[in-house]
Structure formats: C-alpha cells, structure tokens
N, C-alpha and C positions, 0 to 999 in steps of 0.2 A: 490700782489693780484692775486689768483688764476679764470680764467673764465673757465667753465665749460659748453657748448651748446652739448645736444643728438639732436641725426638727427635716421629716420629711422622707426620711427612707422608707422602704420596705423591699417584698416582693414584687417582682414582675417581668414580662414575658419577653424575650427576644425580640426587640424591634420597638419595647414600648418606651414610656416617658415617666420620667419622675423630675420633681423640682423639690431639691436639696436649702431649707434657709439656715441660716446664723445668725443668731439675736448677741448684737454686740451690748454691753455696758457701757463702755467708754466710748470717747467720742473715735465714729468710723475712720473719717478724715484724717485722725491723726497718723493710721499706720497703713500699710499695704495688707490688703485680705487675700489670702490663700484657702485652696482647697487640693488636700491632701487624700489617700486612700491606701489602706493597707490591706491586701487578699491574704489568705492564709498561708500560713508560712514563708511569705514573701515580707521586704523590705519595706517600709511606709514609702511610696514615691508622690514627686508631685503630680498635679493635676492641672491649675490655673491660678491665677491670680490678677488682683486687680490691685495696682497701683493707685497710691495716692495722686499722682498726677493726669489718672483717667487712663491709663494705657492699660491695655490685657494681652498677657500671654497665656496661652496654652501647651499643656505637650502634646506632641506630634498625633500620639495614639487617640487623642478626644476633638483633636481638631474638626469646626465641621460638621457636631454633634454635639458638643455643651458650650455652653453657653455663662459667662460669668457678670454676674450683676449687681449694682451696689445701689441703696436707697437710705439717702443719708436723712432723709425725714424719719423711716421706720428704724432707722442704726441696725439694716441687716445686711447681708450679703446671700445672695442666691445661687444657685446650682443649678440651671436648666439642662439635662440631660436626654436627649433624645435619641434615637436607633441605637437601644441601650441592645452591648453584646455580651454573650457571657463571662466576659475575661475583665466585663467593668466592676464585677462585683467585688464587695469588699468593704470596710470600714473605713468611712467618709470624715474627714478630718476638716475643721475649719481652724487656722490659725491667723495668727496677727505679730505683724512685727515690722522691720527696716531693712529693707534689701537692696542691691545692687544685682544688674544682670548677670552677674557672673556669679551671684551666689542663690539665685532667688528657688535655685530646688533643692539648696540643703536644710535639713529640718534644724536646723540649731539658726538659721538665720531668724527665725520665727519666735519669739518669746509668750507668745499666750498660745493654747490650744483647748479646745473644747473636749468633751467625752465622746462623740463619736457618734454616727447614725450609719444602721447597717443597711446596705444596697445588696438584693440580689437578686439578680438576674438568671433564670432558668425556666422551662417550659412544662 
C-alpha cells in the first residue's frame, strides 16, 4: 500500500511562489507521480506529471510556470510553482499510479492519492 501526504500550500499573492512536496511510502520508481488540483465547485483536473521513465508533461494552463520534480533519495515529488495566478488556486492533489498518454489525465488512471494541500492565490 502506497501513502501519499503533500506538505507546502498556503496563501499567497499574485505573481508569487510556492513549492508543493509529497512524501511517498513506497518505492517512487515504481509508479508515474501526478499532481492534480480541484478549485471550488470545479472538477479535479490535471496538472503534471512525472513519468517513471523521466519524462514530464504539463497542461497547457501551467506550462512555463511549474515546474515538476522527483528525488528518489528523499521518495518525494515536488511542485515548483511560480507566476502563481488567481485561477491556480485550489486543492493540490499528489497521486500515483500506471499511465499511458492517452489516459494520463483521468483520475481513475491513478490508484493512490493523498489528502490534499490548499493553494490560494489572492491579493
């Protein structure tokens, strides 16, 4: 059984920075690390991810400004988030699982998830 706990949210201002981690249990390697966020009354969509094989995708909207990082000595995965805008706010999801590109931003591709670290962004 994989545990998943993000650390690292809070508040902060239009333009600033936060760095988002998740303390894996199990071994990192074994699976592809996602990071997810859900705004209120919105859908959970994705955000990025890092592939077991070292490749990173982002969506379109974060492109450019986060930044996804994996440290397989400390078994975390990072969120480096910069020229944060108000629409990034939202409840920060790190999960873990087995993807294909064609599935890697449905939430059901993902089998463990964490509790969530709130991001918000306002002045």
């Amino acid at each position: 059984q994989v545990q998943l706990v993000e650390s690292g949210g809070g508040l902060v201002q239009p333009g600033g920075s936060l760095r988002l981690s998740c303390a894996v249990s199990g071994r990192i390697s074994d699976y592809d690390m996602a990071w997810f966020r859900q705004a209120p009354g919105k859908e959970r969509e994705f955000v990025a991810v890092f592939r077991r094989n070292n490749i990173k995708y982002y969506d379109d909207s974060v492109k450019g400004r986060f930044t996804i990082s994996r440290d397989r000595a400390k078994n975390t995965v990072d969120l480096q988030m910069n020229n944060l805008k108000a629409e990034d706010t939202g409840l920060y999801y790190c999960a873990a699982g087995s993807m294909i590109l064609s599935n890697m931003r449905r939430i059901e591709t993902y089998n463990y998830w964490g509790q969530g670290t709130q991001v918000t962004v306002s002045s």
